[in-house]
C-alpha positions in Angstrom: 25.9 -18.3 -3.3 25.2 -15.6 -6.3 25.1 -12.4 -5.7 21.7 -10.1 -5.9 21.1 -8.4 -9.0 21.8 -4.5 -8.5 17.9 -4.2 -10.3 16.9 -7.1 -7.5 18.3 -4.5 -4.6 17.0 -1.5 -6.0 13.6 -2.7 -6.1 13.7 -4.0 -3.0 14.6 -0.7 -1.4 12.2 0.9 -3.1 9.1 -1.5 -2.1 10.6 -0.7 1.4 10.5 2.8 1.2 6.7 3.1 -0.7 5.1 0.0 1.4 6.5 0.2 5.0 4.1 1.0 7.4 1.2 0.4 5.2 -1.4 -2.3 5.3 -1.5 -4.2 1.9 -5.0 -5.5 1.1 -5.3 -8.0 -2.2 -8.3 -6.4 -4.0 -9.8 -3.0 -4.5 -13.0 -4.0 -2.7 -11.4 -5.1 0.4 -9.1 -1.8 0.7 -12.7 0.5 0.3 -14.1 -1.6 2.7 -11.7 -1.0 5.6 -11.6 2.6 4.3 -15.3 2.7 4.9 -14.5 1.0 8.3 -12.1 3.8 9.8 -14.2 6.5 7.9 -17.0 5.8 10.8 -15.3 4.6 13.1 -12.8 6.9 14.0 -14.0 9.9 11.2 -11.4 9.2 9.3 -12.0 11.5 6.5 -10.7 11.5 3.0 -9.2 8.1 2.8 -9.1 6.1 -1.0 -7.7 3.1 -1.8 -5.0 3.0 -4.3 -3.2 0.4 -6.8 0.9 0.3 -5.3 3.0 0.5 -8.7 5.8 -0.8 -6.2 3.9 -4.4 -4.6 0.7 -4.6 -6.7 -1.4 -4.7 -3.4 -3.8 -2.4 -2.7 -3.1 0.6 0.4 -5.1 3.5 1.6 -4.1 7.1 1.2 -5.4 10.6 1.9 -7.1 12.4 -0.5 -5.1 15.3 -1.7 
C-alpha cells in the first residue's frame, strides 16, 4: 500500500482542526436558514454563515 502524501496529511489535519465540531451545510442559503432558526429559537445572536477555505462547506460563526 503507498504511503500518504505529507501535503495529503497536512491537509487532513488541518480540515480536522478548522471543521471538527462544526455542522457543514452545502449552500449559503441553507447555512442562513439554520442561522435564522437558532437566532429565534434559542436567541442566538450574532451568528453568519461563512465559506470554509479548508472543506468548501458552508459553517456558522459568531460575528466578531
Amino acid at each position: 500500500m503507498a504511503k500518504t502524501p505529507r501535503k495529503l496529511k497536512k491537509a487532513r489535519a488541518r480540515h480536522a482542526q478548522s471543521c471538527e465540531g462544526k455542522q457543514p451545510h452545502k449552500s449559503k442559503r441553507e447555512a442562513q436558514d439554520v442561522a435564522k432558526k437558532l437566532r429565534v429559537e434559542r436567541g442566538r445572536r450574532g451568528l453568519q454563515a461563512y465559506n470554509c477555505q479548508t472543506c468548501g462547506k458552508w459553517h456558522l460563526g459568531n460575528k466578531p
